[in-house]
C-alpha positions as CSV (number, residue, x, y, z in Angstrom):
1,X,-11.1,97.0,1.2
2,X,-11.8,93.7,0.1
3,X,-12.1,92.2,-3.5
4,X,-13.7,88.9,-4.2
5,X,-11.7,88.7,-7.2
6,X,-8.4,86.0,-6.2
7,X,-5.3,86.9,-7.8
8,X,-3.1,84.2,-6.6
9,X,-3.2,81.1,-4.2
10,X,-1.6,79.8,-1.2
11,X,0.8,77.4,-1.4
12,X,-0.3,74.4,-0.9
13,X,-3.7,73.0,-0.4
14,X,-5.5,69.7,-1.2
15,X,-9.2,68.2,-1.5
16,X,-11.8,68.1,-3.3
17,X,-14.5,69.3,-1.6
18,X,-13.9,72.6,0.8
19,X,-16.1,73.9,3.3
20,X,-16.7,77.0,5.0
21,X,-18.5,77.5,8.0
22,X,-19.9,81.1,9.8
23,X,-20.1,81.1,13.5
24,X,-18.1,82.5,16.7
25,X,-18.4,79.4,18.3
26,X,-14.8,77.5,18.0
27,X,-16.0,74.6,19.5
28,X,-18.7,73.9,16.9
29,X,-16.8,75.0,14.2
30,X,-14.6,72.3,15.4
31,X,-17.2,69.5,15.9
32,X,-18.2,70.0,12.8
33,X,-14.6,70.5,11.1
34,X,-14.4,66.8,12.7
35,X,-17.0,65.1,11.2
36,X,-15.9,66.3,7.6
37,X,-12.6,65.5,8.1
38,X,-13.8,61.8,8.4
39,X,-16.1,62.0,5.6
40,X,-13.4,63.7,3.2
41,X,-13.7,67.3,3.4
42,X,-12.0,70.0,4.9
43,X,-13.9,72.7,6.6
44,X,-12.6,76.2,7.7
45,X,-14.3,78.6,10.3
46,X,-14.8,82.3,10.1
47,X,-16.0,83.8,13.4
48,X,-17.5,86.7,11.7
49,X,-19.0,88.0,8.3
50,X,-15.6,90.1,8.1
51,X,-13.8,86.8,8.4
52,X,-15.4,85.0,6.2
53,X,-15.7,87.4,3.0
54,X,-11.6,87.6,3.2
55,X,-11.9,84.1,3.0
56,X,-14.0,84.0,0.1
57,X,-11.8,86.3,-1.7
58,X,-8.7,84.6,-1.3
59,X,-10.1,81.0,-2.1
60,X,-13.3,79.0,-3.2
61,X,-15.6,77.1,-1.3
62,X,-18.3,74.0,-2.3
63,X,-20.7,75.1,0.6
64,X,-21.2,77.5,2.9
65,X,-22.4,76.8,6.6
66,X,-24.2,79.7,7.8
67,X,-25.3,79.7,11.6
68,X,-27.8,82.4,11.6
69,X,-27.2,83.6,15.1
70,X,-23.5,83.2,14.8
71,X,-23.1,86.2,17.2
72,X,-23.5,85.4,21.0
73,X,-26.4,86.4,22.6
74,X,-28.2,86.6,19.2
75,X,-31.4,84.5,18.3
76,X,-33.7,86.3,16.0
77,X,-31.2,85.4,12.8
78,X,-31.3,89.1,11.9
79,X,-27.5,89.3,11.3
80,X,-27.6,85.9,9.7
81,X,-30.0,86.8,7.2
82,X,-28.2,89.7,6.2
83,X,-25.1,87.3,5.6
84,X,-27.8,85.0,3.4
85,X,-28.8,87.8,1.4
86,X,-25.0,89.3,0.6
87,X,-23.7,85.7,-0.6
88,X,-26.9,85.1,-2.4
89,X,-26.7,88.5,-4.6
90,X,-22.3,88.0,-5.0
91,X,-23.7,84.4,-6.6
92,X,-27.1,82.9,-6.7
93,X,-25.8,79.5,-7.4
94,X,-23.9,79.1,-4.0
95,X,-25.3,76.7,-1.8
96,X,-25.5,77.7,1.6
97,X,-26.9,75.6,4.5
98,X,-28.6,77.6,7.8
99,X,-28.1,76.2,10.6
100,X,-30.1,77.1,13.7
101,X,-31.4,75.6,17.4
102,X,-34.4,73.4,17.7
103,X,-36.6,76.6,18.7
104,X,-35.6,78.0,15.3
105,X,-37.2,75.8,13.0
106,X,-39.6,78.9,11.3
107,X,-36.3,80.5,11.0
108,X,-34.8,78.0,8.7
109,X,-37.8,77.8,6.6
110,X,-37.6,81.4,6.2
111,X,-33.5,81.0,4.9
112,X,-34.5,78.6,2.5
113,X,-36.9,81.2,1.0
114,X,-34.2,83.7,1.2
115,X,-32.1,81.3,-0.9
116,X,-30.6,78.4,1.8
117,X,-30.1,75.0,0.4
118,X,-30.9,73.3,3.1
119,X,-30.7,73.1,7.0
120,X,-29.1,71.5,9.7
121,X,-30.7,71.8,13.4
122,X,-28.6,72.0,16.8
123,X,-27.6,69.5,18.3
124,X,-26.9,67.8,15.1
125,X,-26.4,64.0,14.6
126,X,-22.8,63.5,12.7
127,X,-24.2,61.2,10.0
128,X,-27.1,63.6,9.1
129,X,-25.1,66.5,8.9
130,X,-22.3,64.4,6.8
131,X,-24.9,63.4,4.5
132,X,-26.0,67.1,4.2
133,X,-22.7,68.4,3.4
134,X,-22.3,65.6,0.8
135,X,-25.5,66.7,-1.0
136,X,-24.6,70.5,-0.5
137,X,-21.1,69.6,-2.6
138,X,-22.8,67.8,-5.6
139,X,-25.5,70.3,-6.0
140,X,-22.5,72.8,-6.1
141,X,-21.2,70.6,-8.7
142,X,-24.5,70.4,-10.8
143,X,-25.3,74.3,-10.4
144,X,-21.8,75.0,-11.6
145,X,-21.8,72.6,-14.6
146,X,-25.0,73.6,-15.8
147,X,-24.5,77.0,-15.9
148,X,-27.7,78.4,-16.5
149,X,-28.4,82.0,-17.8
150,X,-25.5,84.1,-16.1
151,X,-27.7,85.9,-13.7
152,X,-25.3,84.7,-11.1
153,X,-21.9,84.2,-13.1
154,X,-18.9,85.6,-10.8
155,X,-17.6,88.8,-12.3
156,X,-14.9,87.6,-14.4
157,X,-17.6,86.3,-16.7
158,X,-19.8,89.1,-16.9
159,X,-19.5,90.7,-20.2
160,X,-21.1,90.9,-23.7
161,X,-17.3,91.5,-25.3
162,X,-16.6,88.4,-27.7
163,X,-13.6,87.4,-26.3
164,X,-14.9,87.3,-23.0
165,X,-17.8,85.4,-24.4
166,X,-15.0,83.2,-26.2
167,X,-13.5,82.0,-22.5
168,X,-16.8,81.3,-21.7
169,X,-17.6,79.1,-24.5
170,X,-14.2,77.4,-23.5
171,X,-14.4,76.5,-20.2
172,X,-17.7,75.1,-21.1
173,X,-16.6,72.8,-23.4
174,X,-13.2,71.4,-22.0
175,X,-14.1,72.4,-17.8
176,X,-15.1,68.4,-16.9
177,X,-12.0,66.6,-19.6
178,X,-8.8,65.9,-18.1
179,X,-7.1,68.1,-20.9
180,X,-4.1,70.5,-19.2
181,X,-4.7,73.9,-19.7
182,X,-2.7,76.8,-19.3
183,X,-4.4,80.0,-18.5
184,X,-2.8,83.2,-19.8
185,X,-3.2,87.0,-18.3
186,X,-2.7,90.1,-16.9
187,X,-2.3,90.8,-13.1
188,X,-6.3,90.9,-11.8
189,X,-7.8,89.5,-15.0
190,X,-9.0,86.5,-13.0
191,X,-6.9,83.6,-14.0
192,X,-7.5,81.7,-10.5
193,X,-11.3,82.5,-11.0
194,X,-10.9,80.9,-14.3
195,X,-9.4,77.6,-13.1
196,X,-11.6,77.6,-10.0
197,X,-14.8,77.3,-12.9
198,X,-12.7,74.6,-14.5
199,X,-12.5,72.8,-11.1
200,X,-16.3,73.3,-10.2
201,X,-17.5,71.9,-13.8
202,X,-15.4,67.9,-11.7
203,X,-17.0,69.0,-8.2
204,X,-18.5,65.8,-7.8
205,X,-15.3,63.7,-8.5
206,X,-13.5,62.1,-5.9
207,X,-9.8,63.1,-6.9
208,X,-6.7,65.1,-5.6
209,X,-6.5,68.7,-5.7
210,X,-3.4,70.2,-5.3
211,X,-2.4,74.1,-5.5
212,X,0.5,75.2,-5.4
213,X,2.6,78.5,-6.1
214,X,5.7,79.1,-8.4
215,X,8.9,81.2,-7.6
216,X,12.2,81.5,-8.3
217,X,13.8,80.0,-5.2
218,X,11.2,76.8,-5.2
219,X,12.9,73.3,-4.9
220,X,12.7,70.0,-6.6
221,X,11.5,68.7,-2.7
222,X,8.6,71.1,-2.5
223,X,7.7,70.2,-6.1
224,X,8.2,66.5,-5.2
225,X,5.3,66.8,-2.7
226,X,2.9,68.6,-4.5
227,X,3.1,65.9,-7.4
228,X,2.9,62.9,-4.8
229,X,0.0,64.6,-3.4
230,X,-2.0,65.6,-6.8
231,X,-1.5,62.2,-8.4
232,X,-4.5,60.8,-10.0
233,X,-6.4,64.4,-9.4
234,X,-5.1,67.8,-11.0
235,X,-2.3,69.7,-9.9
236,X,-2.7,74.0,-10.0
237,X,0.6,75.6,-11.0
238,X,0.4,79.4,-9.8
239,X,3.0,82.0,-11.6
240,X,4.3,79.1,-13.7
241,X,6.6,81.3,-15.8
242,X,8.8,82.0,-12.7
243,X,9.8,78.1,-12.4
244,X,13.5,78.3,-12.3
245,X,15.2,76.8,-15.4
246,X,17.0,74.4,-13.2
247,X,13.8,72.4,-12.2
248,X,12.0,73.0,-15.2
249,X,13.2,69.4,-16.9
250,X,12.6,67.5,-13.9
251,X,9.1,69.3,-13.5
252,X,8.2,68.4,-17.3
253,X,9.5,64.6,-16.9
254,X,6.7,64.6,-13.7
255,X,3.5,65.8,-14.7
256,X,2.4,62.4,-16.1
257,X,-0.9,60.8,-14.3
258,X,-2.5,64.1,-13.1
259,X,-4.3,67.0,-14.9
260,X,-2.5,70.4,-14.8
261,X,-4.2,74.0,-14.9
262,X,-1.0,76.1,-15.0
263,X,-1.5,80.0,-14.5
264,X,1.0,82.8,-16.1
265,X,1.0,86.6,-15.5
266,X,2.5,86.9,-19.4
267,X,1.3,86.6,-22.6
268,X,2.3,83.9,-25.1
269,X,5.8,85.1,-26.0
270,X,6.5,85.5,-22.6
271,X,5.8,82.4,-21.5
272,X,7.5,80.7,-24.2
273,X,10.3,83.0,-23.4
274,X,10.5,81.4,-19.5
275,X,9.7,77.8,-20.3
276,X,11.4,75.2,-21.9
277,X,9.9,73.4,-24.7
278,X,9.5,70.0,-23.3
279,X,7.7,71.7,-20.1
280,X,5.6,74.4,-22.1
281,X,4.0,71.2,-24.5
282,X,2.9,69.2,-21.3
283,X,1.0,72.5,-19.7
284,X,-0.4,73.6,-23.1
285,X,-3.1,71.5,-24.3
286,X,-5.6,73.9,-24.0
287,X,-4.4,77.5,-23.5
288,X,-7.1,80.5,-22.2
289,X,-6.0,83.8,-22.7
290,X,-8.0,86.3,-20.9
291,X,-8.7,89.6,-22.4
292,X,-7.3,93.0,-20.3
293,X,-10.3,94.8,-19.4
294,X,-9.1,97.7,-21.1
295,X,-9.9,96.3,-24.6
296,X,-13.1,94.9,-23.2
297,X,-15.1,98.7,-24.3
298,X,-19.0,98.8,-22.5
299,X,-17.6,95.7,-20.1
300,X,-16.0,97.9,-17.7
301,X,-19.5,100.4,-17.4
302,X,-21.3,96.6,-17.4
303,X,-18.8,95.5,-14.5
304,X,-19.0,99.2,-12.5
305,X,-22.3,98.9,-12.3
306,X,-22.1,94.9,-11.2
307,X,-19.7,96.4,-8.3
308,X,-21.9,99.0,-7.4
309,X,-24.5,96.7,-6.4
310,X,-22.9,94.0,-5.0
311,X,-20.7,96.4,-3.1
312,X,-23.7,98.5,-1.5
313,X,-25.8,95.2,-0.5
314,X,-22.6,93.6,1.3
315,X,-22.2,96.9,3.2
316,X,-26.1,98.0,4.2
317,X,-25.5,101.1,2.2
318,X,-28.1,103.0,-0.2
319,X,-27.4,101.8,-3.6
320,X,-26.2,104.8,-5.9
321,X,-26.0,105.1,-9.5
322,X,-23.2,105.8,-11.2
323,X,-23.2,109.4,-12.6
324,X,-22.6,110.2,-16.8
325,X,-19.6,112.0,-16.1
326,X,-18.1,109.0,-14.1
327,X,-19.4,106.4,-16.5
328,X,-17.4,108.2,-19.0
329,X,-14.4,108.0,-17.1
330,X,-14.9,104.6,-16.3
331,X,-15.2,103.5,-20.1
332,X,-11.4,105.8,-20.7
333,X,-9.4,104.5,-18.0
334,X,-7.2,101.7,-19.1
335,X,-7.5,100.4,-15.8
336,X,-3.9,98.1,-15.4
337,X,-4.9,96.6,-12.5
338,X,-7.5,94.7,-14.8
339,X,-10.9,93.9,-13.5
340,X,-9.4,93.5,-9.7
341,X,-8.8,97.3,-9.9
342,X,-11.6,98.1,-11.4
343,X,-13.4,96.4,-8.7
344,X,-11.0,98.1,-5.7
345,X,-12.5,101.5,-7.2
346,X,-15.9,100.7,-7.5
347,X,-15.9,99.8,-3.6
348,X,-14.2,102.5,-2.4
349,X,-16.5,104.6,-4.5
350,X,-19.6,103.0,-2.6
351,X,-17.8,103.5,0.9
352,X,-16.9,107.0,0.1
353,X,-19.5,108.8,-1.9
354,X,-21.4,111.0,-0.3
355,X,-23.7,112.2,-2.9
356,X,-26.8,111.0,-4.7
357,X,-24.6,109.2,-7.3
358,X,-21.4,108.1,-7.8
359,X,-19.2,111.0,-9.3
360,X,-15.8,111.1,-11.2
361,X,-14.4,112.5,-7.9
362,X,-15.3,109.3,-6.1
363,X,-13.3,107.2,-8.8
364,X,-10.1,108.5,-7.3
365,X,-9.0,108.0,-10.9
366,X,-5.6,109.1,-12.4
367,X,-5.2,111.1,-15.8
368,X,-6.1,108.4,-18.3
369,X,-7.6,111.4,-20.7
370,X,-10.5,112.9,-18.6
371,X,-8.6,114.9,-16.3
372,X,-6.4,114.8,-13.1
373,X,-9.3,113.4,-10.7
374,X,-7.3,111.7,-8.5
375,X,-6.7,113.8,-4.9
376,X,-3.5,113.8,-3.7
377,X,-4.4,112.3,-0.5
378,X,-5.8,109.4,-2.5
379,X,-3.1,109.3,-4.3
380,X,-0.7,109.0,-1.0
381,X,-3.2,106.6,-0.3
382,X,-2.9,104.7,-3.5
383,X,1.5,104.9,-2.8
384,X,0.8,103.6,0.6
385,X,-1.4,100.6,-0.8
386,X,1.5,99.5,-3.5
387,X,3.9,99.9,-0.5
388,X,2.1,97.5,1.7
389,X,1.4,94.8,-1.6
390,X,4.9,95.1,-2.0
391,X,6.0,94.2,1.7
392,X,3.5,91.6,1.9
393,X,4.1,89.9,-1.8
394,X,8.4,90.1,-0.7
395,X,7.2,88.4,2.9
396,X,5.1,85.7,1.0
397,X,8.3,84.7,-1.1
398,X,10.7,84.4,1.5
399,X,8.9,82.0,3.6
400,X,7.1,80.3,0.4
401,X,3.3,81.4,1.1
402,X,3.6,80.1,5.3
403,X,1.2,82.1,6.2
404,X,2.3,81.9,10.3
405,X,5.9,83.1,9.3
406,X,4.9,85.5,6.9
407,X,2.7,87.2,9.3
408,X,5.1,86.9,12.8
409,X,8.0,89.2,10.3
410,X,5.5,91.7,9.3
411,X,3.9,92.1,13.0
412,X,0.3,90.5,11.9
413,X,-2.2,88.1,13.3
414,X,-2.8,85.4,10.6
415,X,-6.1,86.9,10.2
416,X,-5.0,90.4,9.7
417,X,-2.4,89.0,7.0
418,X,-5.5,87.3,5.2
419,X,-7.7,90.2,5.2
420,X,-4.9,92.1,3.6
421,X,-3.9,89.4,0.9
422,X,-7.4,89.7,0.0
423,X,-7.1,93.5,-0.4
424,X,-4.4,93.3,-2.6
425,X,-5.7,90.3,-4.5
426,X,-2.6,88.2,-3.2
């Protein structure tokens, strides 16, 4: 089960304005993965819906390019509209552009109703569809930056809890300065959610964007690269508390000409515990501690319910409420996998349930103080799922994120290893 809440982020990847685009069709993903390359833009495919939420969990996108008969043999847009409608409720504010055959004109004008930005007809000429793509990326940029009334905030920033409100009123204010910030939190709080809403508040800016992830065995060459490539732009720093004390002075001595959003799975002692003091004042202009969910009280009944919804539109499945008894349980748990785990539960609760609500049972909770609720297959279950995070995180390290090698030791297609990052919020 997937969770669009991103925990951490590949290795290494760069531009400023990211594209992707729904359809089976290789070859016209790849026409059109041409024309943005020459324009500035990268643009990834995903042949299915499948595809291309795993995607969406583990990165963020500036515009999505929806074919609506992105199956074969399909051409009355029904499966395509049922796409529109899922990304539309996970976040009004995305800008997503149909695109459709000369006979599907009504179609189109249809999508746009449903919430489409635009359109793009087949065959398409290059410029015009550049020049769509261009607008799609700064009315990303203006929906992000002016926020509006949080209808359609992603679910980190859901929440009436001050301190939640508090990150808000942050990233607001600092989101389009070139200050460095260094974002603080538990494992699933959303700290690359965080910096992704600092990024989209500069969408429009034509600068570097570099992301890359710490760990202990990184070198001064890797590091080398990513700051050649970030100059002039902003430079992510994943896991930042596991940079090696060996590179840590050359890293500080480095960071100059480039703004840096470093990320740490620690709190403030702990960090200053891993850093030096040279490299911790260049990261730290601005830090943004995010609040665990478990002191965040009626967030986490706010959240479930947020799930719920989301989670039964993306799957076609009856919307249930959540029952008192579960809401109750909900609000006790201390839920240590933060809001990510919260967010695992909820789903499997909508895939599972097979009643008129969701119930305590469906949780598959543990004893936080409302009772053993957890079945012991779902528990053997549960074991299972830390086993396989585990093998996959240990893969990830030893080839430093490459995704190809990763994969080939554990016995995966690429795909298959991205659809299970995204499960585990890797």
């Amino acid at each position: 089960m997937e969770c669009p809440i991103p925990n951490s982020l590949p290795a290494l990847s760069t531009g400023p304005v990211r594209i992707l685009f729904v359809d089976d069709d290789s070859d016209i993903v790849a026409a059109a993965g041409l024309v943005a390359r020459r324009h500035g833009m990268s643009l990834t495919g995903a042949g299915n819906p499948e595809a291309a939420w795993s995607l969406l969990a583990e990165r963020a996108f500036d515009v999505i390019l929806l074919d609506l008969n992105f199956a074969r043999g399909q051409t009355s847009g029904e499966a395509g509209f049922r796409m529109l409608a899922d990304l539309m409720a996970t976040d009004p504010r995305r800008v997503v552009i149909v695109v459709t055959g000369h006979s599907g004109i009504n179609v189109a004008v249809e999508a746009m109703r449903g919430g489409a930005s635009d359109f793009v007809i087949k065959p398409w000429s290059n410029d015009a569809l550049a020049e769509k793509l261009k607008r799609g990326a700064a009315l990303a940029g203006a929906r992000r930056a002016a926020g509006g009334d949080g209808a359609g905030e992603p679910a980190l920033l859901l929440g009436d809890d001050p301190a939640i409100e508090r990150v808000r009123r942050m990233i607001a204010r600092i989101g389009a300065t070139s200050a460095s910030v260094l974002v603080l939190g538990n494992a699933g709080s959303g700290k690359s959610l965080t910096v992704d809403l600092l990024r989209r508040q500069r969408a429009g800016e034509d600068a570097p964007w570099v992301e890359i992830g710490m760990h202990d065995a990184i070198t001064i060459a890797v590091l080398e690269e990513a700051l050649r490539a970030s100059r002039g732009g902003t430079l992510v720093l994943d896991r930042v508390e596991q940079v090696p004390r060996s590179v840590q002075p050359f890293l500080a001595g480095q960071l100059g000409g480039r703004r840096v959003l470093a990320m740490a799975r620690d709190d403030r002692q702990g960090v200053r515990a891993a850093l030096d003091a040279d490299l911790l004042a260049r990261l730290n202009t601005i830090e943004i501690e995010l609040p665990r969910l478990a002191e965040r009280g009626e967030d986490k009944l706010l959240l479930a319910r947020h799930f719920a919804d989301r989670f039964a539109r993306r799957h076609a499945i009856v919307p249930r409420p959540i029952s008192e008894e579960a809401a109750r349980a909900i609000l006790a748990d201390d839920w240590p996998d933060d809001v990510r785990g919260l967010c695992q539960a909820i789903e499997r609760a909508v895939l599972l349930a097979e009643g008129e609500r969701i119930e305590i049972a469906d949780l598959a909770l543990g004893d936080s103080g409302h009772g053993d609720v957890r079945p012991r297959a779902a528990a053997a279950d549960l074991n299972l799922d830390r086993a396989e995070k585990q093998l996959i995180e240990a893969a990830l390290d030893r080839h430093r994120f490459n995704i190809s090698r990763a994969a080939d030791e554990l016995g995966l297609t690429r795909a298959a290893l991205y659809r299970r990052m995204a499960k585990h919020g890797l």
